[in-house]
C-alpha positions as CSV (number, residue, x, y, z in Angstrom):
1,X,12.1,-20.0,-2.5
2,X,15.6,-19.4,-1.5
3,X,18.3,-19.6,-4.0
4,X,20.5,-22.3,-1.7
5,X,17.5,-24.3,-1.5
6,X,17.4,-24.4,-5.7
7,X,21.3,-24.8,-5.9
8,X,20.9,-27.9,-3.9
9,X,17.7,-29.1,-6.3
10,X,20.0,-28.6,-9.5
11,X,23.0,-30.1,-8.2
12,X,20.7,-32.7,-6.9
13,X,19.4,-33.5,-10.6
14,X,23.0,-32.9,-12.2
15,X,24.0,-35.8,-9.9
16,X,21.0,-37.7,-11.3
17,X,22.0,-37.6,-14.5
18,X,25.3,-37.8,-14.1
19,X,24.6,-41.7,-12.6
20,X,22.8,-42.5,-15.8
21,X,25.9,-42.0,-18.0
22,X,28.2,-44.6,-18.9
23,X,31.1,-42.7,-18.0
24,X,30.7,-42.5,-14.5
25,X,29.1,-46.6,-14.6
26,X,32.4,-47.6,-15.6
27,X,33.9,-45.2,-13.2
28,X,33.4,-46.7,-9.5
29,X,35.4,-44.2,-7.6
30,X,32.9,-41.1,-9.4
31,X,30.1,-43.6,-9.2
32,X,31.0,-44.0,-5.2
33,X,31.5,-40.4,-4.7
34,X,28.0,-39.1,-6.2
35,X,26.3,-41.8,-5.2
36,X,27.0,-40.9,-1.7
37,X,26.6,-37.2,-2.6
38,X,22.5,-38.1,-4.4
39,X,21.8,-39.8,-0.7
40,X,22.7,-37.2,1.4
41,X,20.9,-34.7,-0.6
42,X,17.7,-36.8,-1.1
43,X,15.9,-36.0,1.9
44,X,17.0,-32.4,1.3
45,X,15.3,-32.2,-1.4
46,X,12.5,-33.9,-0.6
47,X,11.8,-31.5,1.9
48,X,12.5,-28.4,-0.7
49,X,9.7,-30.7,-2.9
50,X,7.3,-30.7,-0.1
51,X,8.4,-27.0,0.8
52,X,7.4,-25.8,-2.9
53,X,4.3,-28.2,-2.7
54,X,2.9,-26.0,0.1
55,X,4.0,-22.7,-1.0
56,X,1.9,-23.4,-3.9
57,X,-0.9,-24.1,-1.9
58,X,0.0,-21.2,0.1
59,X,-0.5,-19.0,-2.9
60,X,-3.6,-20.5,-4.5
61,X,-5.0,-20.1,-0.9
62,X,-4.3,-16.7,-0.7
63,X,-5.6,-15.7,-4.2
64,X,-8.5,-17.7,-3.4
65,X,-8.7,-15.8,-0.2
66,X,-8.0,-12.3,-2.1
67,X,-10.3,-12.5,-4.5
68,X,-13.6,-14.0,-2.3
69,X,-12.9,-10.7,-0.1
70,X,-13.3,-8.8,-3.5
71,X,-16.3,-10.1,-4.2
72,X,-18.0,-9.8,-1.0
73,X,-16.9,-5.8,-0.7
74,X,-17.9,-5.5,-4.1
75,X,-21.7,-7.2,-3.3
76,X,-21.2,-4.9,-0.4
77,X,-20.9,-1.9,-1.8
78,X,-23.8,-2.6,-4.1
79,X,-26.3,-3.0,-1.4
80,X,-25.3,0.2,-0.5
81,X,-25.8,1.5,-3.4
């Protein structure tokens, strides 16, 4: 994963967190200004989420892939044998 992509998930949660306190409650112009800032970056992130999702799968896939091929050269090999 790029590192832009995970800048823009931290900031994402920072600003999550930030809208829990109660400074920035009592504080509608900060409130305001990462609200908007959370919304804009919400369907980035979802995509990053759903971009790591199928990386992951990516990667199980492949060892799955990896390690099947293994087995079948080593069963190979054996018959040979």
């Amino acid at each position: 994963m790029k590192p832009s992509y995970l800048q823009l998930k931290k900031r994402y949660q920072e600003i999550e967190q930030e809208l829990q306190t109660p400074a920035v409650l009592t504080n509608s112009n900060t409130l305001k200004t990462l609200s908007q800032e959370f919304t804009e970056l919400r369907p980035l992130v979802e995509k990053i989420n759903t971009l790591e999702q199928i990386e992951k799968a990516w990667q199980e896939t492949r060892q799955l892939l990896d390690t099947e091929t293994e087995m079948e050269m080593k069963s190979m090999a054996e018959t040979e044998y």
